[in-house]
C-alpha positions, 0 to 999 in steps of 0.5 A: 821344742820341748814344750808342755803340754801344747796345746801341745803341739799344742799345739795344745794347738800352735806351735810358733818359733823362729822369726828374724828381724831384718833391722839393718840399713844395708838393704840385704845385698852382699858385700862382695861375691859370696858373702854377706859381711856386716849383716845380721839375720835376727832370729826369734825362737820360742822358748824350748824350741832351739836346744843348744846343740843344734843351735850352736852348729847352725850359727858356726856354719851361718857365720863361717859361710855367709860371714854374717851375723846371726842373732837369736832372741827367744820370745815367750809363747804368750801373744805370740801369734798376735806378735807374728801378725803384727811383723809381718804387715810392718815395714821392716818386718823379720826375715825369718819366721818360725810358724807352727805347721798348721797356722801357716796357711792364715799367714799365708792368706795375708801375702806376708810370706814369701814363696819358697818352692824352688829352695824346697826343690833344692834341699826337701825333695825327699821329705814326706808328702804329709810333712810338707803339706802344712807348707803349702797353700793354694798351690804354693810353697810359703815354709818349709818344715822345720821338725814335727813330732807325733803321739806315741804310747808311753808306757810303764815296762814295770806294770806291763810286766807285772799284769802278764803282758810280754809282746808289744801290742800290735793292734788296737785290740791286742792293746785294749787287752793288755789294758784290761790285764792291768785293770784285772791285776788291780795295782794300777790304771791301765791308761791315764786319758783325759777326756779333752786330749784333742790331738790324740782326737784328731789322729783319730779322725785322720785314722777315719779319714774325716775332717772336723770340718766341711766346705759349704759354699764360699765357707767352712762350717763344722762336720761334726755331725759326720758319722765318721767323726762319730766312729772316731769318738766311739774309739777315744770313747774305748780308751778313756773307759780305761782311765780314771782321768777328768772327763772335762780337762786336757792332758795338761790339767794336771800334766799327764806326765807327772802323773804317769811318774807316780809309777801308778799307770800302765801308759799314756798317749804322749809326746816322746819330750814327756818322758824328760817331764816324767823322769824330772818328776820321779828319777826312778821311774826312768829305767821302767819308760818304754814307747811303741807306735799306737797300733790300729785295727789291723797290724799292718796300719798304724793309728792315725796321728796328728803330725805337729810341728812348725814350719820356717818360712821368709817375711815377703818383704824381708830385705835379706831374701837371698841371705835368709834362703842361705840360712835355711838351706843350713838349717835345714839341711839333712845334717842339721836336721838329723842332729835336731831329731838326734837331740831333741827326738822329733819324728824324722822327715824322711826314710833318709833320715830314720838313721838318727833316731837310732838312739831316740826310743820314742822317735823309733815308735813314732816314725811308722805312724808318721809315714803310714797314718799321720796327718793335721788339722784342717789346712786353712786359714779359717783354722786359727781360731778354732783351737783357742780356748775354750776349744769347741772340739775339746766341748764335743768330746767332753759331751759325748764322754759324759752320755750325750750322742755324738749328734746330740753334742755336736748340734750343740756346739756346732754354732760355736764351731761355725762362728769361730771359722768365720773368724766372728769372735 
């Protein structure tokens, strides 16, 4: 899916697709042996998030297999959770539902899924711990991953090459050099990094291995006092030094991406789409684009990062369970799966499939990250609310950048925090 700027991924927080209407009166059972003639499985994808490619192999092996139909209805990002909710609590609710990773488990809570371990036993047992963990809750299996994509550096080779820097960084500090070359050179900003790009935040969390928030008896209240959460702010604190950028606006306030195409920044912190939003901005910036993996304190561990994406999962009272089950062990299967990492770039799900991104630059640096350091946001239903805007988090972090102590800015807004995650809004 290549959307702007999610809230990125957004996803700039949610990343919700895929649902699929089960309207037919035939009550999903099979026509005869093997097949499903005279169905059809409905599917809602968002807007960007099926490319042609992919979609066109999918319905030709859906149809030819199961002899149902399968229809496809793009949905706009607008309502969209509200939308989802509503179908899943109706009578005849979607078969499939496309769900962005981490707002699974709030679906889940409500019994709406259903649960799907033996078909990941079946076709996932390769995918990477930290790719399904948005899957499951409570114990269960409820989705299954459908793509995830990862921050990487996106970088001008033109003005690397022109501030003397000739090896991609490995570590953090060898990256903060390069950035204090570009600075020294003069002709260019060493990095463009507003001051609310929450995600990059929250790999950064990962990295220390702390989570926003905490459980304090029966509920969820804000960890941004944490120490750790104060550590990962020092380093966000480092980079954004380098950058003129807005101190109090996201990566999308403007889209980072059309400034890096202005040819004027030696990198940003993106998601492997933006070079397409780049190069759309500025044809000319297209052969200078690069990509590496955003390097950690040592060489041997990337940065942490935050794994984005979205899950498929089947509506619990779907009448076309079996029929939605063929569906997706076809969309999911390692073909497809590999040909939607081939045409879009999206992070691969397995070492298996890292043969697919051969061809994807950005995949390539994304991957060591998302197998060694990536990680979410809080897999709870209490999340859901956090992230809608304005983002407490994203308020944290402009208060720091602006010269309050991180424990200063997080007793401020830790009251807000604590209402969102009991969902009091």
């Amino acid at each position: 899916m290549k959307r702007k700027l999610i809230a990125a991924i957004g996803v700039a927080g949610m990343m919700i697709g895929l649902a699929a209407c089960g309207s037919d009166d035939d009550g999903g059972k099979k026509a005869s042996a093997g097949s499903y003639e005279g169905q059809t499985l409905t599917v809602w994808t968002m807007s960007g998030s099926n490319p042609p490619g992919w979609t066109k192999t999918v319905t030709d092996e859906f149809e030819k297999k199961t002899k149902a139909k399968l229809k496809i209805e793009v949905q706009d990002w607008n309502g969209i959770q509200q939308k989802i909710t509503t179908a899943l609590s109706e009578t005849n609710p979607p078969d499939v539902l496309e769900i962005g990773n981490t707002q699974t488990p709030a679906y889940a809570k409500t019994g709406g899924l259903a649960e799907l371990g033996d078909l990941k036993k079946e076709i996932g047992s390769g995918w990477a711990d930290s790719v399904n963990a948005p899957s499951v809750f409570d114990g269960k299996q409820y989705a299954l991953p459908w793509y995830i994509g990862n921050r990487v550096v996106m970088y001008n080779k033109k003005v690397f090459k022109d501030a003397g820097i000739t090896e991609t960084p490995k570590t953090r500090a060898d990256l903060f050099k390069a950035f204090e070359a570009i600075e020294k050179k003069g002709d260019a900003e060493p990095i463009y990094l507003p001051g609310q790009n929450w995600y990059f935040f929250d790999g950064l969390l990962v990295g220390k291995g702390v989570e926003p928030v905490k459980k304090e008896g029966d509920k969820y209240v804000s960890n941004l006092a944490d120490p750790k959460v104060a550590e990962a702010m020092d380093v966000y604190k480092q980079y954004q030094a380098f950058s003129k950028a807005p101190k109090d606006k996201d990566e999308a306030t403007p889209q980072q991406a059309e400034v890096f195409a202005k040819g004027k920044t030696g990198a940003i912190i993106a998601m492997g789409y933006e070079a397409g939003t780049a190069i759309k901005a500025n044809p000319a910036i297209k052969d200078d684009i690069g990509f590496f993996t955003i390097p950690g304190e040592t060489a041997d561990k990337p940065e942490g990062v935050f794994l984005g994406g979205s899950n498929l999962a089947v509506a619990a009272g779907s009448e076309k369970q079996e029929l939605a089950q063929e569906f997706l062990k076809i969309a999911l299967s390692e073909a497809n799966d590999g040909a939607l990492v081939k045409e879009v770039g999206w992070t691969p799900k397995s070492d298996a499939m890292q043969k697919f991104a051969a061809d994807q630059p950005a995949a390539v640096a994304a991957a060591p990250a998302a197998a060694k350091s990536g990680g979410t946001t809080p897999l709870i239903p209490e999340w859901a609310p956090v992230e809608n805007p304005p983002n407490p988090i994203k308020t944290y972090m402009t208060l720091v950048l602006q010269g309050k102590s991180p424990a200063d800015a997080a007793k401020q807004v830790e009251g807000e925090l604590n209402k969102r995650l009991s969902q009091q809004q």
